[in-house]
PDB file of N, CA, C and O in Angstrom:
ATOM      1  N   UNK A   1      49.983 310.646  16.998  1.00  0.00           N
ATOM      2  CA  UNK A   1      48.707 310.209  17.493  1.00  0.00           C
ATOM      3  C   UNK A   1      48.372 310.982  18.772  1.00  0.00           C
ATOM      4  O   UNK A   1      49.209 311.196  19.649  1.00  0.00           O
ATOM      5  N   UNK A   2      46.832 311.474  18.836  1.00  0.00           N
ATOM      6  CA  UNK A   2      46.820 311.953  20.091  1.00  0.00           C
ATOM      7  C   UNK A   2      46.764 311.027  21.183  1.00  0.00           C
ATOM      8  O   UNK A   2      46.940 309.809  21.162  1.00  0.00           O
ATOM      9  N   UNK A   3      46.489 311.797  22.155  1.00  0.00           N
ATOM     10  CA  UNK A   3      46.576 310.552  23.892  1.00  0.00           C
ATOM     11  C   UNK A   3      45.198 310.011  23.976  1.00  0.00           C
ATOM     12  O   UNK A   3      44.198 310.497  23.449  1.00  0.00           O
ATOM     13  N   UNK A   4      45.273 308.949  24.702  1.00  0.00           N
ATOM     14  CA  UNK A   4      43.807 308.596  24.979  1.00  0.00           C
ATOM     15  C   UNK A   4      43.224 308.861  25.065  1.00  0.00           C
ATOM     16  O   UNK A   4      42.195 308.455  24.525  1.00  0.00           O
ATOM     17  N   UNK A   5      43.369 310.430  26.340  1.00  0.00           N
ATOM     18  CA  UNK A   5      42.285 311.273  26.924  1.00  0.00           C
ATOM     19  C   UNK A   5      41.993 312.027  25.387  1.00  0.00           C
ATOM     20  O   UNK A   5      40.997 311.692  24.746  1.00  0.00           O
ATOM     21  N   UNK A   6      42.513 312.596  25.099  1.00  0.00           N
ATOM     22  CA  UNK A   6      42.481 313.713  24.197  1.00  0.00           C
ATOM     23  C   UNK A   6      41.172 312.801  22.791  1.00  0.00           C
ATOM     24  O   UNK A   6      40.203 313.154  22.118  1.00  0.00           O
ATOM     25  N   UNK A   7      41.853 311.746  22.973  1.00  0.00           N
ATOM     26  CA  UNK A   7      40.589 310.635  21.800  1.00  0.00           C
ATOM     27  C   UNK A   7      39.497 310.704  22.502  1.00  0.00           C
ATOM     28  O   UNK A   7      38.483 311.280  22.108  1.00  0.00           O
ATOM     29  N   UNK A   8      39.600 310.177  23.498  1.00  0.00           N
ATOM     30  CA  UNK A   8      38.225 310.342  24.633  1.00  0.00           C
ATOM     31  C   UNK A   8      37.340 311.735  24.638  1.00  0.00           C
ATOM     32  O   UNK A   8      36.182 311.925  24.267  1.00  0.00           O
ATOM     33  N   UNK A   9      38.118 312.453  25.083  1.00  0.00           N
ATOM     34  CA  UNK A   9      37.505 314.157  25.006  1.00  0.00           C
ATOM     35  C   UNK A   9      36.985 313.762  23.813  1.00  0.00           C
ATOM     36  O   UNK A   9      35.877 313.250  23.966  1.00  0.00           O
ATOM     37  N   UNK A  10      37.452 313.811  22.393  1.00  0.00           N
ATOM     38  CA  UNK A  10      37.062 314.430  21.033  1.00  0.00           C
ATOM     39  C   UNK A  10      35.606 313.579  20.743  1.00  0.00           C
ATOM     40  O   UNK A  10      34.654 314.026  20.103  1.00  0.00           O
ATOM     41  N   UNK A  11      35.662 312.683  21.171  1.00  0.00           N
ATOM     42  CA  UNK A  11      34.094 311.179  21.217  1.00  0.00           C
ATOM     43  C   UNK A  11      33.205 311.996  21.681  1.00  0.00           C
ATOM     44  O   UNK A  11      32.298 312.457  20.989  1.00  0.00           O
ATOM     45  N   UNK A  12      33.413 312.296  23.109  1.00  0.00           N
ATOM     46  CA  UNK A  12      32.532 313.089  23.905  1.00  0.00           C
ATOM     47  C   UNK A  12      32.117 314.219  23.379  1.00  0.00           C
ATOM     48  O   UNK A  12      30.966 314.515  23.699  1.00  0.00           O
ATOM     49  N   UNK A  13      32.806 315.145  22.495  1.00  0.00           N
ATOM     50  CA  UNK A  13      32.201 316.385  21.994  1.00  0.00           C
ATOM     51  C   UNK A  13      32.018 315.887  21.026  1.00  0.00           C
ATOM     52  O   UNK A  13      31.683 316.938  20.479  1.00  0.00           O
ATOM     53  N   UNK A  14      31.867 314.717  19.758  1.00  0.00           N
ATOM     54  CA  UNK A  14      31.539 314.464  18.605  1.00  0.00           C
ATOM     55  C   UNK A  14      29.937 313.833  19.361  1.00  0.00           C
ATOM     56  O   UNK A  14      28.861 314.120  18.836  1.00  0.00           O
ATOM     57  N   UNK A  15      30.004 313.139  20.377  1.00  0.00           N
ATOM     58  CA  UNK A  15      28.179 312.550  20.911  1.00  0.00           C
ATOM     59  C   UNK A  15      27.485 313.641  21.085  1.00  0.00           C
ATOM     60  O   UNK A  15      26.350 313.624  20.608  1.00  0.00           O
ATOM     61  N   UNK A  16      27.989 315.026  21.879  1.00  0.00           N
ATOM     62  CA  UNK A  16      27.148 316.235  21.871  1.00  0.00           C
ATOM     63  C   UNK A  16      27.065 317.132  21.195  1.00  0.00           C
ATOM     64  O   UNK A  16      26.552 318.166  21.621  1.00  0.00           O
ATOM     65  N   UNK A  17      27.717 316.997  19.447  1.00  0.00           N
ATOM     66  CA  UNK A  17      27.433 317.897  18.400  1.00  0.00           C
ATOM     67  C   UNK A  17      26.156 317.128  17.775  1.00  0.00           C
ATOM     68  O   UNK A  17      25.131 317.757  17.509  1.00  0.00           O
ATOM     69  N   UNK A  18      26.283 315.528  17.521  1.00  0.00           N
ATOM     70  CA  UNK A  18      25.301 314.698  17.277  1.00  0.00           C
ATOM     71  C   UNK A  18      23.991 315.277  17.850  1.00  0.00           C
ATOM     72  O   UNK A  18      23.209 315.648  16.974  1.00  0.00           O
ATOM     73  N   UNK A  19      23.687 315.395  18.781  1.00  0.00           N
ATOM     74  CA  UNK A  19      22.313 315.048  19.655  1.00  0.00           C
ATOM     75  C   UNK A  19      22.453 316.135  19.193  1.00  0.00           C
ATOM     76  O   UNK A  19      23.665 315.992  19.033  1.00  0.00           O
ATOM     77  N   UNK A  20      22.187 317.585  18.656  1.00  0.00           N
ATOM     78  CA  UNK A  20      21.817 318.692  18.459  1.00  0.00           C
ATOM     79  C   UNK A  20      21.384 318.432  17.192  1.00  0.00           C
ATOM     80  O   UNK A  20      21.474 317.320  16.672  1.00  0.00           O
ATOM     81  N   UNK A  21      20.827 319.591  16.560  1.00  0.00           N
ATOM     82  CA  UNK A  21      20.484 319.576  15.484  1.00  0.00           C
ATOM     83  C   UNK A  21      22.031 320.266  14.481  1.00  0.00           C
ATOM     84  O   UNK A  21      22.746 321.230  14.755  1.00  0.00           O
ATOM     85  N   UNK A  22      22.093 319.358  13.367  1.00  0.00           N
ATOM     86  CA  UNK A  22      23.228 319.803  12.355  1.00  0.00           C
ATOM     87  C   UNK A  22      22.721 318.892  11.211  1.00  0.00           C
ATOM     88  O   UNK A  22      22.442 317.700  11.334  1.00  0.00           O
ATOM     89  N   UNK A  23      22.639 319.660  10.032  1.00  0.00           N
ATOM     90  CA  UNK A  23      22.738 318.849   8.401  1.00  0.00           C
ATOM     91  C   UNK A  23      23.110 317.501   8.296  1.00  0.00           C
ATOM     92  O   UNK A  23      24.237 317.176   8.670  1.00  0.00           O
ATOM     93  N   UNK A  24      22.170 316.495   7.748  1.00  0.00           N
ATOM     94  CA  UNK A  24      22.721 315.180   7.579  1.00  0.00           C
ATOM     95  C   UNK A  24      24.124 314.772   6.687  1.00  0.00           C
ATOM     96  O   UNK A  24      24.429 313.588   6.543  1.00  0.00           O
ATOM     97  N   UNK A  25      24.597 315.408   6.351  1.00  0.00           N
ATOM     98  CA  UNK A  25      26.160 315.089   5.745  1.00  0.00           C
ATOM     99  C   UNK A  25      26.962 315.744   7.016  1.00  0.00           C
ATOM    100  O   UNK A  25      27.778 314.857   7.266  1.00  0.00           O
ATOM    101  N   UNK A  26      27.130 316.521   7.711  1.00  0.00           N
ATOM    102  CA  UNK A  26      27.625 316.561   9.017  1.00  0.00           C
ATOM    103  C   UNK A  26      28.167 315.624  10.071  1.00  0.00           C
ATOM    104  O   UNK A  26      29.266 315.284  10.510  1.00  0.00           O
ATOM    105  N   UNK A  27      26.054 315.193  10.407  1.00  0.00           N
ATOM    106  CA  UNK A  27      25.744 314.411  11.276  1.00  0.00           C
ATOM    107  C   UNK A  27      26.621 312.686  10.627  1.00  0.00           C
ATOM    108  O   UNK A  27      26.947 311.713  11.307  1.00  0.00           O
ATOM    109  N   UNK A  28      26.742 312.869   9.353  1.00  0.00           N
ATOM    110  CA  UNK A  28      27.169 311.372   9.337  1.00  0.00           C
ATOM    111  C   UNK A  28      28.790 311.408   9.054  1.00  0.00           C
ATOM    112  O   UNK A  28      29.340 310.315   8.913  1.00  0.00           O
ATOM    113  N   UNK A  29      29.484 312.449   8.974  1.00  0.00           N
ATOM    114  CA  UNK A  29      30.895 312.500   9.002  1.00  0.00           C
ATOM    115  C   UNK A  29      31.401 312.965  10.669  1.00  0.00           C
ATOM    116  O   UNK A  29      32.499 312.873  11.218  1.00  0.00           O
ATOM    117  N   UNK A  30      30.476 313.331  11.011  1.00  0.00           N
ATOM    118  CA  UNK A  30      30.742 313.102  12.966  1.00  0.00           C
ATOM    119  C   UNK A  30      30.370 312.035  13.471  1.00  0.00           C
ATOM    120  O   UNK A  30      30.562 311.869  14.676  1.00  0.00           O
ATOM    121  N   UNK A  31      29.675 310.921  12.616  1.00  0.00           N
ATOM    122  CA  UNK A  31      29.190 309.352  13.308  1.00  0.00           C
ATOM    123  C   UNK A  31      30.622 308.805  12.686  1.00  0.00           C
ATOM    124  O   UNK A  31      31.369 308.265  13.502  1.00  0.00           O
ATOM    125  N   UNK A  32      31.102 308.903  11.225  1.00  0.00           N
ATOM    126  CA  UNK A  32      32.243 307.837  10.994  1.00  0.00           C
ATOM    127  C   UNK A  32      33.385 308.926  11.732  1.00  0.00           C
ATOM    128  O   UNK A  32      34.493 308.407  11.862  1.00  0.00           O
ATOM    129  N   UNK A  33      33.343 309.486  11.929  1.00  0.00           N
ATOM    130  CA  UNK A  33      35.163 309.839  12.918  1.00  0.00           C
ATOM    131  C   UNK A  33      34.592 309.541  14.564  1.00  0.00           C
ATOM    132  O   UNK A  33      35.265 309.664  15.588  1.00  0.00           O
ATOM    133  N   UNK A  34      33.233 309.140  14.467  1.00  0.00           N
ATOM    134  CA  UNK A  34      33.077 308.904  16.542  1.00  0.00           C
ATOM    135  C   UNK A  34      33.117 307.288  16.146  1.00  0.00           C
ATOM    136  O   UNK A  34      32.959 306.482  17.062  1.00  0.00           O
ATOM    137  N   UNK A  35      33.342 306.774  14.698  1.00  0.00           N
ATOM    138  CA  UNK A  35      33.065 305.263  15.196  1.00  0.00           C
ATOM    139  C   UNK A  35      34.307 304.807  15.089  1.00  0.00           C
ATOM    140  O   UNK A  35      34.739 303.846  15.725  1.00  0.00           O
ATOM    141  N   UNK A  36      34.920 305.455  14.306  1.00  0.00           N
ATOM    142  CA  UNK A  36      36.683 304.961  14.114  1.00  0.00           C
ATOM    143  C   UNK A  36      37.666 305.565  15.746  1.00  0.00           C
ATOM    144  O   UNK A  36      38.659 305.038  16.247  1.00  0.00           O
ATOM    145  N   UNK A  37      37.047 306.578  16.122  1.00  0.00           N
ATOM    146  CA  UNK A  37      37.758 307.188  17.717  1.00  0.00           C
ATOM    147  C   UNK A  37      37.444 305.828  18.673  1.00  0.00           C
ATOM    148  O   UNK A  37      38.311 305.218  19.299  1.00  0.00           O
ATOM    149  N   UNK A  38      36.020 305.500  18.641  1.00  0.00           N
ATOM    150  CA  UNK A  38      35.601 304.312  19.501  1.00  0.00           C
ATOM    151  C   UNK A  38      36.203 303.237  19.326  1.00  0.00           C
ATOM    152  O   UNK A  38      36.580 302.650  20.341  1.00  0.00           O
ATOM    153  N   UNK A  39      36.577 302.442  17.559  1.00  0.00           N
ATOM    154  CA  UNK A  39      37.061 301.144  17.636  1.00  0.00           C
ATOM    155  C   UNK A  39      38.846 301.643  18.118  1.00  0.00           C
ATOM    156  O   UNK A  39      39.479 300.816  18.774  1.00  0.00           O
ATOM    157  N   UNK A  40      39.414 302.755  17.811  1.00  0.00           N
ATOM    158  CA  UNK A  40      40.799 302.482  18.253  1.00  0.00           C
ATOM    159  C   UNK A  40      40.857 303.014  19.744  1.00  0.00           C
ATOM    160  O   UNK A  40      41.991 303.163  20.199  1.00  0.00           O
ATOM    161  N   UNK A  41      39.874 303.295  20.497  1.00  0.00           N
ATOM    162  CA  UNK A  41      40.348 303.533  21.939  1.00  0.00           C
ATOM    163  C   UNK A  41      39.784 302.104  22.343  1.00  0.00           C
ATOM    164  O   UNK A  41      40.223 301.546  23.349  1.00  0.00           O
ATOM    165  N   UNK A  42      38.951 301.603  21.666  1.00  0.00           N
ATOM    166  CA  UNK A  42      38.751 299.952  22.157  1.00  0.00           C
ATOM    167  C   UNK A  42      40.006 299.133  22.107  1.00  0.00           C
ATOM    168  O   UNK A  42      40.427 298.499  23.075  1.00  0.00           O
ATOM    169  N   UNK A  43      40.591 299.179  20.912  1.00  0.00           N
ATOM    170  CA  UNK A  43      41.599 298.327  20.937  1.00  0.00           C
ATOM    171  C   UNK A  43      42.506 298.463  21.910  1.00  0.00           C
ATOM    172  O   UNK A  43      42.960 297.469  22.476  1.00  0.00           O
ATOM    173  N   UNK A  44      42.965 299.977  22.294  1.00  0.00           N
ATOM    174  CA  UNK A  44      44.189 300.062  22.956  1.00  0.00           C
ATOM    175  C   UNK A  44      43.981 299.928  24.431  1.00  0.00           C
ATOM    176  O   UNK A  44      44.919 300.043  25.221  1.00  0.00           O
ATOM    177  N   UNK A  45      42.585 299.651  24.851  1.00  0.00           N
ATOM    178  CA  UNK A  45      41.867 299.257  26.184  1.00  0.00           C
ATOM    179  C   UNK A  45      42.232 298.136  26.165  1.00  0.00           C
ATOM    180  O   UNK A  45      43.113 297.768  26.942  1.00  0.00           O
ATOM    181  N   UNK A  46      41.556 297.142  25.119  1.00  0.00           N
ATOM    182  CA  UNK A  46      42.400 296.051  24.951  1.00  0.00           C
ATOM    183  C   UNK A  46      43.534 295.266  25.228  1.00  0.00           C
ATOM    184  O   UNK A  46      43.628 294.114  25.649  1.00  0.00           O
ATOM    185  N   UNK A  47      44.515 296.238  24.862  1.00  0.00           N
ATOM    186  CA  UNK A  47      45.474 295.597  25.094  1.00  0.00           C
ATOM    187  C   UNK A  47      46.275 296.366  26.175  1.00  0.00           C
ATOM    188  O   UNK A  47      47.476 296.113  26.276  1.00  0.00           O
ATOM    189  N   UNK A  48      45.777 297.171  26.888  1.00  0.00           N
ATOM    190  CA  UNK A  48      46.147 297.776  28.130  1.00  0.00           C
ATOM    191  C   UNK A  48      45.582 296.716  29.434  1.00  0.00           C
ATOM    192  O   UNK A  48      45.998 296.575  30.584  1.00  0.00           O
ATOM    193  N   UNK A  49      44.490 296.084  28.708  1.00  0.00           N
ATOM    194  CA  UNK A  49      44.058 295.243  30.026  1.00  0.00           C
ATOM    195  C   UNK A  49      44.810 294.302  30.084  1.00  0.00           C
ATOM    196  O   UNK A  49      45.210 294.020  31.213  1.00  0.00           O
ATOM    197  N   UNK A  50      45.359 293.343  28.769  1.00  0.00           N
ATOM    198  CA  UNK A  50      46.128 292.234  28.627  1.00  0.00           C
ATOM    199  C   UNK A  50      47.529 292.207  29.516  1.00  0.00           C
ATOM    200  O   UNK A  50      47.990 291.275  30.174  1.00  0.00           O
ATOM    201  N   UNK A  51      48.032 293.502  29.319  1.00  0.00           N
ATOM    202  CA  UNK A  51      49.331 294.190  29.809  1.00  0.00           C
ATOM    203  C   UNK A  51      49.136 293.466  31.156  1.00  0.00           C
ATOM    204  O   UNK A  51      49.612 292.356  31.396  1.00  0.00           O
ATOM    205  N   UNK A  52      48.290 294.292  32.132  1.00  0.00           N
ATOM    206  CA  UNK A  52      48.102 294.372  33.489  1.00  0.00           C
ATOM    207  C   UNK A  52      47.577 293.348  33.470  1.00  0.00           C
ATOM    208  O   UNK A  52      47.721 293.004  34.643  1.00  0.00           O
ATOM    209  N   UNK A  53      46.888 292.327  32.844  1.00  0.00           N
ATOM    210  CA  UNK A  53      46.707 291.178  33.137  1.00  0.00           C
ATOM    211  C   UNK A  53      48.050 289.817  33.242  1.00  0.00           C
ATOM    212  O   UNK A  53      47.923 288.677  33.689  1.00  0.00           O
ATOM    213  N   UNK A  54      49.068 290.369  32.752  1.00  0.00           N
ATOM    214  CA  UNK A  54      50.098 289.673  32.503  1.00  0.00           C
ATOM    215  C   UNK A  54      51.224 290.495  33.982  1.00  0.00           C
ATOM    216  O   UNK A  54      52.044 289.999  34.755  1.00  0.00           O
ATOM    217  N   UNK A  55      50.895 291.381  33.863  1.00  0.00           N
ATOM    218  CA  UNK A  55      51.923 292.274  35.456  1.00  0.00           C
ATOM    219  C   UNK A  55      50.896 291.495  36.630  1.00  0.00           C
ATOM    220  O   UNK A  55      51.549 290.727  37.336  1.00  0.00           O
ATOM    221  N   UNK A  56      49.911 291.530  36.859  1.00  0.00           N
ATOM    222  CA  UNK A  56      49.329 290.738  37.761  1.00  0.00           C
ATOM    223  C   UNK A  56      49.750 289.337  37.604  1.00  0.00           C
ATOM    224  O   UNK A  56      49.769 288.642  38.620  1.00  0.00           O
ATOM    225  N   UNK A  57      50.065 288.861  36.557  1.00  0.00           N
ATOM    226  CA  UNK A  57      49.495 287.244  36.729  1.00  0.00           C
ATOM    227  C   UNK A  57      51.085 286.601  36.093  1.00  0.00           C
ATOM    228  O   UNK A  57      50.952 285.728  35.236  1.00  0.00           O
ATOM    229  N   UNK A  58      52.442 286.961  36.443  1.00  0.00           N
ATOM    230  CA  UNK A  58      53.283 286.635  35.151  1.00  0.00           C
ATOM    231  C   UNK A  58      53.597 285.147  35.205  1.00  0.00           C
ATOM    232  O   UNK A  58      54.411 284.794  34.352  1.00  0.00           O
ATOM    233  N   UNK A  59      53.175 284.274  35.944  1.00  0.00           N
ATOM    234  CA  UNK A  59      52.975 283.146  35.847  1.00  0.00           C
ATOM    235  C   UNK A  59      54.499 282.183  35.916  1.00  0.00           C
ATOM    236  O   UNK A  59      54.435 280.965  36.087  1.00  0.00           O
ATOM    237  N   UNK A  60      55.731 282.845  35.773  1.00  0.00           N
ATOM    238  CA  UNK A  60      56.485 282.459  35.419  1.00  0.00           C
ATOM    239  C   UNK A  60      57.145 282.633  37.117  1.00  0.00           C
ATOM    240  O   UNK A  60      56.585 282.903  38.180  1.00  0.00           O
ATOM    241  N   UNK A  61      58.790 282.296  36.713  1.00  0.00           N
ATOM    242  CA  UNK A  61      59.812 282.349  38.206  1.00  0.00           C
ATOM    243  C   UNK A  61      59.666 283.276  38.829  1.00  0.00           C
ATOM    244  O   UNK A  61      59.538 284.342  38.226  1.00  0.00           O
ATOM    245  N   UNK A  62      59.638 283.265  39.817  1.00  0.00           N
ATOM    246  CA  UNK A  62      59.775 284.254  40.838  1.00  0.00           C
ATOM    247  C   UNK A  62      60.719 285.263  40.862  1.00  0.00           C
ATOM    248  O   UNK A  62      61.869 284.850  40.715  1.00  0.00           O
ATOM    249  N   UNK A  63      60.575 286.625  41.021  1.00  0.00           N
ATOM    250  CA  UNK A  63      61.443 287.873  40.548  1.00  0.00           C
ATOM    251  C   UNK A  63      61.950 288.266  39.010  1.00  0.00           C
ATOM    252  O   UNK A  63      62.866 289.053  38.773  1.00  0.00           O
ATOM    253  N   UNK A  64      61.159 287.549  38.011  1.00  0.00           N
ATOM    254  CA  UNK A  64      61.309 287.113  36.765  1.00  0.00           C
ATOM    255  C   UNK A  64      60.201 288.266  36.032  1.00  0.00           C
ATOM    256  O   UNK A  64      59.005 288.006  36.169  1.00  0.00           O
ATOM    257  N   UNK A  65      60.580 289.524  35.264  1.00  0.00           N
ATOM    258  CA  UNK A  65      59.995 290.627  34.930  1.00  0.00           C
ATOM    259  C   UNK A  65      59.135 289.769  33.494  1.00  0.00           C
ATOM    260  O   UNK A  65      59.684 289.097  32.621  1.00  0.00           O
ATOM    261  N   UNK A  66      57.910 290.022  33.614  1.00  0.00           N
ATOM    262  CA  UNK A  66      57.332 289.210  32.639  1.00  0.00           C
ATOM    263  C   UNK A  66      57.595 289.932  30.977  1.00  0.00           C
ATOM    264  O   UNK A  66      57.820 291.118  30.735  1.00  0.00           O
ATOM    265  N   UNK A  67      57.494 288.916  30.096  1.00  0.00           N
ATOM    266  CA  UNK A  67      58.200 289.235  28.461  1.00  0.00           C
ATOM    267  C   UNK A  67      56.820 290.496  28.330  1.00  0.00           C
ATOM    268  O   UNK A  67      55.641 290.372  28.660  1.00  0.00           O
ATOM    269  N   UNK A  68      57.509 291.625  27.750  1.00  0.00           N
ATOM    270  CA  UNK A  68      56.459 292.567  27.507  1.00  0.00           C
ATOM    271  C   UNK A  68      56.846 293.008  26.170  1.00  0.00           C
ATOM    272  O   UNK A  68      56.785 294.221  25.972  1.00  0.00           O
ATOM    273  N   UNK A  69      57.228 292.264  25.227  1.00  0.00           N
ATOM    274  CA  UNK A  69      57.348 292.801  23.746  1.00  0.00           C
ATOM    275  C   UNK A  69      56.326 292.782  23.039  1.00  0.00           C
ATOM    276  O   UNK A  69      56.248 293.601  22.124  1.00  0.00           O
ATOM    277  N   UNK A  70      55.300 291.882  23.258  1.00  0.00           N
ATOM    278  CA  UNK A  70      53.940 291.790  22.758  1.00  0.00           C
ATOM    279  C   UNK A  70      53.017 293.442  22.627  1.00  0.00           C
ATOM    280  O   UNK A  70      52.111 293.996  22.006  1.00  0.00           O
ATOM    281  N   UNK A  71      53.924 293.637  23.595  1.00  0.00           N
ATOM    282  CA  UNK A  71      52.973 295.266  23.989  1.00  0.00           C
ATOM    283  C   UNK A  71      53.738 296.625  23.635  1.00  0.00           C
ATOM    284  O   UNK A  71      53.489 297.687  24.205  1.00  0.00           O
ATOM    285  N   UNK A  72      54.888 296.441  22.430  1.00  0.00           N
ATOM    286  CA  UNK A  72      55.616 297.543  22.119  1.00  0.00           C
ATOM    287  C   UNK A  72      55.180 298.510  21.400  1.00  0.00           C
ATOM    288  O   UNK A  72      55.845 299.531  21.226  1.00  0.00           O
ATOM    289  N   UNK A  73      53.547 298.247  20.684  1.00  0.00           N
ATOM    290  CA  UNK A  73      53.436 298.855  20.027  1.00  0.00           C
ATOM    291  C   UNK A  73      52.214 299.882  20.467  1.00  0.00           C
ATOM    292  O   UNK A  73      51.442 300.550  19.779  1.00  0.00           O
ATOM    293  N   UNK A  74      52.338 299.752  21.699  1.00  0.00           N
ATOM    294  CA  UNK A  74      51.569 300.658  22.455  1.00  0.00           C
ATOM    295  C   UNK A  74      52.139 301.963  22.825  1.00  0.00           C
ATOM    296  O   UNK A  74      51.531 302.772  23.525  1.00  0.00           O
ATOM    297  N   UNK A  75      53.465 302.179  22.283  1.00  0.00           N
ATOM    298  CA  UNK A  75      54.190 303.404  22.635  1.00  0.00           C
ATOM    299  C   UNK A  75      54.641 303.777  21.340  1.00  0.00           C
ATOM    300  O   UNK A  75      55.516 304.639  21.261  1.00  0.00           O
ATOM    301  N   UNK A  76      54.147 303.224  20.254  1.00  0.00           N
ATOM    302  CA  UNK A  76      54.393 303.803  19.016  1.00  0.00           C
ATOM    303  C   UNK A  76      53.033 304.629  18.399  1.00  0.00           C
ATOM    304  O   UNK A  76      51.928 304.462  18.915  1.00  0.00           O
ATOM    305  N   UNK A  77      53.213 305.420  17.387  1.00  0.00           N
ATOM    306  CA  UNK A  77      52.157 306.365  16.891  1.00  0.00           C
ATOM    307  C   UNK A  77      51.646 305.228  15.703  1.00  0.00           C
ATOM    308  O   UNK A  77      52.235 304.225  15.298  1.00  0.00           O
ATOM    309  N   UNK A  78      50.157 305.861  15.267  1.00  0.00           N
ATOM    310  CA  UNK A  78      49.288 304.602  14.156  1.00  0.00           C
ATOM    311  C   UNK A  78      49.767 305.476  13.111  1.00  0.00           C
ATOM    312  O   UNK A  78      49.525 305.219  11.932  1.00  0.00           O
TER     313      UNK A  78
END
């Protein structure tokens, strides 16, 4: 899988091949790979916020490293 940025970059140059002029079978196989780049950098925002929402907040004992298995699959490839 590529890196975030690298998903990010590829969105950004798939929005400014869009706005130009290109053939409608093009234009709509650069809308479904910018809409599938968008829902999986959403998700992994997602659950990057949850992360740091749980390192901020671990709610539990004091000096007590909060359970982070929920989030293992953020270092694996899709």
């Amino acid at each position: 899988m590529k890196s975030f940025e690298e998903r990010l970059e590829r969105l950004e140059e798939i929005s400014r091949m869009v706005n130009q002029e290109c053939p409608l079978e093009e234009a709509l196989a650069l809308f479904e790979e910018g809409v599938a780049l968008s829902r999986s950098l959403e998700k992994e925002l997602e659950k990057i916020e949850r992360k740091v929402e749980i390192l901020q907040n671990p709610g539990g004992p004091a000096g007590k490293k909060p359970e982070m298995d929920l989030f293992a699959d953020l270092d694996e490839e899709e």
